[in-house]
N, C-alpha and C positions, 0 to 999 in steps of 0.2 A: 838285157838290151831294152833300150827304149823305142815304145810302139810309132809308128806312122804320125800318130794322132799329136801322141805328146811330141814327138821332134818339131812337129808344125806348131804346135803353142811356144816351145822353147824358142825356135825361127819367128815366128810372129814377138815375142817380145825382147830378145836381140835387135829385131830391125827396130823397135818403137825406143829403145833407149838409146842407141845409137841415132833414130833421128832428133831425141833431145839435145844428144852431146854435140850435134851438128848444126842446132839451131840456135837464129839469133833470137832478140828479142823478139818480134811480132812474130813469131813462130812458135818460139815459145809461149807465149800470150796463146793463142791460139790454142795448142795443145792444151796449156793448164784448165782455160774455159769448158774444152770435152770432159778433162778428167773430170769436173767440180761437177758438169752437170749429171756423167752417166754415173756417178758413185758415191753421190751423196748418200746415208744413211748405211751404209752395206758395213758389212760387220768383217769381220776379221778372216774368214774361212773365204767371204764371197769377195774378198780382196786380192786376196790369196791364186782364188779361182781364177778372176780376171788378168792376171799376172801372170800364172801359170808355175807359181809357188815362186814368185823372185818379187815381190810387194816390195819387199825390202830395198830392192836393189833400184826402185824408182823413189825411195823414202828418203835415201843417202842421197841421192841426186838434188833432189828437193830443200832438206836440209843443208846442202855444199852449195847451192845456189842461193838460198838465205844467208847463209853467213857472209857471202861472198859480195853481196850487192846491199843488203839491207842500209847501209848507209846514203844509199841512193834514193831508196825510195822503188826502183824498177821492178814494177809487175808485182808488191810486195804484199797489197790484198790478197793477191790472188795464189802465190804459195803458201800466204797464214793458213787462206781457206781450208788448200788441199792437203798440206801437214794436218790440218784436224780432222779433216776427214780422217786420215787415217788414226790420231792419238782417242778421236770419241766412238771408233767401231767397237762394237762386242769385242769379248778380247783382246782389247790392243794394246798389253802390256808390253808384249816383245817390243813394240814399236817408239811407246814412252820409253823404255829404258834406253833404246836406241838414238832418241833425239835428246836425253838428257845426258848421258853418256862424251857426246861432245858440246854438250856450254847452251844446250835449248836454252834454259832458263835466263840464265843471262844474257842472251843475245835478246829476248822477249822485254826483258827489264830494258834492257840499252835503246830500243825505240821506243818506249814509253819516253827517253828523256831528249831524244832527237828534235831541236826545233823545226829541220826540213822536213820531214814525215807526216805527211795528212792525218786527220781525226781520224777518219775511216779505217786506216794501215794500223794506230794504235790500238782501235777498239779490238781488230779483231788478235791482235797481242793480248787485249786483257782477254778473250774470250779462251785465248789458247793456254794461258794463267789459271783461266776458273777450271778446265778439262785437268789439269797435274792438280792442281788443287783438291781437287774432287775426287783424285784414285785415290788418295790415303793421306795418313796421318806422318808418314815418313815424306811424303812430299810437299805438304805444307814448309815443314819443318826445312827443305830445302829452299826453296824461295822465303822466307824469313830469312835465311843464312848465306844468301845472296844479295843480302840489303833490300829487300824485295820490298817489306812495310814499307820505307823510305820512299823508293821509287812511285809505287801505287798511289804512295796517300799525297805525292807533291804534282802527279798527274790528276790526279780528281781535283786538286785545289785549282791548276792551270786550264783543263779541261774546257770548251766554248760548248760542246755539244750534251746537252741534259741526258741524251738517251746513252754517251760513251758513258756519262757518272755513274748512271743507273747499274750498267755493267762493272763498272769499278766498285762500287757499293755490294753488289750479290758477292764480286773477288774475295773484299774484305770482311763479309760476314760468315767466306769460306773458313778463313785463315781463322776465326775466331771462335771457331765451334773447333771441336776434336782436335787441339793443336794445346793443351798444357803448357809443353816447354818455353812456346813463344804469344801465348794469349795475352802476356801483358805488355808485349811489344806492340802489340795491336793495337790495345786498347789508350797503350800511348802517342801512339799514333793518331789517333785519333780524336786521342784531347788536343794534341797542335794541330789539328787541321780545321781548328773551329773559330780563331781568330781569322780567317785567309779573307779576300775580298770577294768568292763567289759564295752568294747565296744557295743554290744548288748544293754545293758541295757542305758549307754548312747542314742545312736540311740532312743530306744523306748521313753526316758523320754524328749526326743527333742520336736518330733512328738508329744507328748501328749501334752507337755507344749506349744505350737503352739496353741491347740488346744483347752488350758484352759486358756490361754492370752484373745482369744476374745473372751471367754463367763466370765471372771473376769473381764476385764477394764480395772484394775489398776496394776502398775506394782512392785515388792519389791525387794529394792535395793541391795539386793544380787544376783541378775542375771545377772549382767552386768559382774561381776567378774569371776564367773562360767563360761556363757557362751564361755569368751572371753580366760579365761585357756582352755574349751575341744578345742579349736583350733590349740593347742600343741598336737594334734592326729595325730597317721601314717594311722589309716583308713577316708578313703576319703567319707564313705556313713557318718560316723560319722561327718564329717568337713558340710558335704552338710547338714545336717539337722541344724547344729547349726548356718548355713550361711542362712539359710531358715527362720530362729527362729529371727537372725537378723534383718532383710526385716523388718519383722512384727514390732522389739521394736522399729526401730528408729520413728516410726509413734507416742510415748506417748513422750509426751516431758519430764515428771519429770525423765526418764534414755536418755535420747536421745543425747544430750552434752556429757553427762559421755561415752555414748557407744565410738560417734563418736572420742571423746579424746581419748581412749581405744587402742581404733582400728592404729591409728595414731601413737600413743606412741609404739603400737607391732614392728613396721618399724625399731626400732632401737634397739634389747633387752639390755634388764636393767643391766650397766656395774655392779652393784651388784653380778647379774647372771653371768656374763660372768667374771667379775673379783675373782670371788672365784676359782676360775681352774685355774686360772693364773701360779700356783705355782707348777702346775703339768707337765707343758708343758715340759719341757726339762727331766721325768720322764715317761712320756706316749707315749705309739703309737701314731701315726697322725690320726690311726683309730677311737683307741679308744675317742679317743681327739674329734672325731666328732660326735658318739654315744652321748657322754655325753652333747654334746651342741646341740644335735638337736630336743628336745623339741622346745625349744627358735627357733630355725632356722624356724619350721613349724610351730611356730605362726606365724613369720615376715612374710613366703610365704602366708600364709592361709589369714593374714592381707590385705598383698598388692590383694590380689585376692578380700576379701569381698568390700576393697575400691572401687574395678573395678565396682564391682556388682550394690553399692548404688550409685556410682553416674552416673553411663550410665542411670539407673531408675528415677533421680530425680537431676537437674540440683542445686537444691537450697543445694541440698543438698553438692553437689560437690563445691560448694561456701563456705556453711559455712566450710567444710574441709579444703578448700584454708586457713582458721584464722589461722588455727592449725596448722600452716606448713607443711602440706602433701607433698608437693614438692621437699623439703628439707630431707624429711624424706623415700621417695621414692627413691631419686639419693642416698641418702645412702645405702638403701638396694642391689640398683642395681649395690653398691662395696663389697658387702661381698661374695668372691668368695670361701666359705669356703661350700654354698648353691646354687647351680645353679639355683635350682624352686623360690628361693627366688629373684634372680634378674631375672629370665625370668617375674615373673610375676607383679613384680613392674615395670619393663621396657614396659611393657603393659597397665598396669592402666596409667602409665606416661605420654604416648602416647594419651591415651583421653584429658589429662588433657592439655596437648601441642595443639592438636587439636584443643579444645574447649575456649580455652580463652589466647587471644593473649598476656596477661601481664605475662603468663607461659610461653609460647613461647619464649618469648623476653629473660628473666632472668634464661633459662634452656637453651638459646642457647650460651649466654654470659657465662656461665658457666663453659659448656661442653669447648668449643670450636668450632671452624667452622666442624674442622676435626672429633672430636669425637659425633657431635652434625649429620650430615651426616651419619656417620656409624648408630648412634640411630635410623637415621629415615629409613634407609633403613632395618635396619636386627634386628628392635626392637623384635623379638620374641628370635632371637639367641645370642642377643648383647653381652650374658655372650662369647659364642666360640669368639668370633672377638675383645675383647678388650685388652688389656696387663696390667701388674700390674701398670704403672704407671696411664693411665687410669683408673682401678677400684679405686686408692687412690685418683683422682680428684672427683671421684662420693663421695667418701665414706668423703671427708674432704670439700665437698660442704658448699658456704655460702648462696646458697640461701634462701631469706627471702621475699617470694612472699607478707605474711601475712605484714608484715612491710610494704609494698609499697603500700598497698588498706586501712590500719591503714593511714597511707598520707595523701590515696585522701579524708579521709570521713573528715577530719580537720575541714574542710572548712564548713563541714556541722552539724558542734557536738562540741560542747564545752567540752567535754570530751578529756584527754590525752593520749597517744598512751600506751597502756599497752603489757608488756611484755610477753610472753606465757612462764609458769611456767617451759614448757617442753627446752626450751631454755637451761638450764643449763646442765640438763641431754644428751641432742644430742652434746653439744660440750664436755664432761667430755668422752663422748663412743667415739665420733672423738678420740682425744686425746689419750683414751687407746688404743684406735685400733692401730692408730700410729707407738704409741711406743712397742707395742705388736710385731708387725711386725718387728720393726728395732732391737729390740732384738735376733729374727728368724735368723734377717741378720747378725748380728754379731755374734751368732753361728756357722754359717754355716761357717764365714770366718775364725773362728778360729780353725774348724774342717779340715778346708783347707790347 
């Protein structure tokens, strides 16, 4: 027989769930507010205690009232709250199996993709995401297998609110640690989430992919493309992460060619690109004319900067760059005065490269000139303010061919033939457009004269 004591807790929590089943909305509102404030943090046992060993049977209520309304929207903070209350107590496994047992996870996923559902209803969905996430490795493995990656990584790209991404971000470097089966789902995921239009979301999928590079190993070849497109960003914390991200891939050799060819070929954008606007020019403002070209502009700056980066870190690395024609492909950017950050910071990487290996030197100074080769070495940071347009057109219709000259010396030691770099064709067809681009301008003007 049960004591005095216990009938009155048993009666005390009969009437309190019966007044749930009884009430409407602002009632319910009401009640959930009590639960969230007296019991927050309480663990499993002191859940238990407040209930009077029946937790559960106000857990299923809670649960059947999410499913049942969630598409509404009603009161729907505030049961995420209280269901975590109970799934983040000490011990609260009984209580996890219980809310995934009928479809938690996927009703969690389904207001991630709800257009009516406020920021605030989603965040605390992913927060109720990271708590399963975090009991184990079998439950990772469940949300993966609920199309969960999908869901997560298409709400952090939609996302308005920086602090929900934040939490979407901690989600997905849940899912990416201790999860084997599906870590490269992740990690796929997160190469497509890097073209999307929020900057935030970029940033975070940077960071994470950094982060899921060295616990995956291997690298899939649609990163290098990605990467090297968010570089056409006007935010700088975005540029720095994906410059960060770099560092790390040239280290696997099956992207590492490709990257460093990438990166190279940015120095000069793709007369493709710049030749479809051609036809706009005596149509368009100067301004506008510059808006439209300056994607392509802050890859070439962001390019010539990353070049600086890897090879002041790693000399071999500055060598194999030297095949690719880096040199060549730097004094041209350091002509296109249409971008000033693009020739300050090619004229800086240039500067190492002159420094550190005297057969740059030699073939950048025969180039330049004595006189313009002088100015470079003195005011390489400002060289764009000091040079004049006949000078930027010596940069920018440059021949040199450092790679050509170290293809030479190795003759002697390789029976292989001097092979032409593919990119050769493209740097003289953008010389060429540029050119005549320009002398077009001029004969404009003189006829306007």
């Amino acid at each position: 027989m049960t004591s005095i004591k216990e009938q009155a807790a048993i009666s005390r929590l009969l009437s309190f769930l019966q007044e749930w089943d009884n009430a409407g909305k602002v009632a319910r509102n009401h009640i959930l507010n009590n639960f969230i404030q007296t019991n927050q943090g309480k663990t499993s046992p002191e859940l238990e205690q407040e209930f009077s060993q029946g937790a559960s049977l106000f857990l299923v209520r809670l649960i059947t009232c999410l499913r049942i309304t969630y598409m509404t929207g009603s009161c729907l903070e505030k049961l995420l709250k209280s269901i975590g209350i109970f799934l983040s107590a000490v011990g609260s496994n009984r209580y996890l199996i219980e809310f995934l047992e009928v479809g938690g996870v996927l009703t969690l996923l389904e207001i991630l993709g709800l257009e009516k559902i406020k920021e605030e209803d989603k965040k605390e969905s992913i927060k109720l995401l990271q708590l399963i996430a975090n009991s184990g490795r079998k439950y990772k493995e469940l949300i993966c297998e609920s199309y969960g990656v999908r869901s997560i990584a298409e709400f952090l790209a939609i996302s308005k609110s920086e602090e929900t991404q934040e939490e979407v971000q901690v989600l997905l470097d849940s899912l990416v640690h201790g999860n084997p089966k599906y870590q490269n789902q992740v990690y796929k995921g997160l190469i497509a989430l890097l073209p999307c239009a929020s900057p935030k979301a970029q940033q975070l999928s940077l960071q994470t992919l950094k982060t899921a590079q060295s616990i995956i190993g291997t690298t899939h070849p649609s990163i290098v493309d990605c990467v090297l497109k968010v570089l056409g960003t006007m935010h700088l914390e975005v540029q720095y992460e994906a410059i960060e991200l770099i560092k790390d891939l040239v280290n696997y050799d099956d992207v590492r060619q490709s990257l460093l060819r990438g990166l190279v070929a940015l120095l000069i954008p793709s007369v493709k690109e710049m030749s479809k606007l051609q036809p706009k020019i005596l149509t368009v403002s100067p301004i506008l004319q510059l808006t439209t070209h300056l994607p392509v502009f802050l890859q070439q700056a962001a390019a010539a900067k990353t070049i600086g980066v890897l090879a002041r870190r790693d000399l071999s690395t500055a060598e194999e760059m030297l095949h690719m024609r880096v040199v060549h492909n730097l004094m041209a950017a350091m002509g296109n005065t249409d971008h000033s950050n693009s020739q300050r910071l090619a004229s800086l990487t240039l500067e190492f490269f002159v420094q550190t290996f005297p057969v740059v030197e030699e073939h950048v100074r025969k180039s330049m000139g004595e006189e313009l080769y002088q100015l470079f070495l003195i005011h390489r940071e400002d060289l764009y303010m000091k040079i004049d347009s006949i000078q930027a057109d010596i940069l920018t219709a440059n021949e040199v061919n450092v790679a050509k000259v170290l293809e030479l010396d190795e003759v002697p030691n390789s029976s292989s033939s001097v092979v032409v770099d593919p990119g050769d064709l493209n740097q003289m067809t953008y010389i060429t457009h540029f050119t005549e681009a320009k002398a077009q301008e001029d004969e404009e003007a003189e006829s306007k004269e």
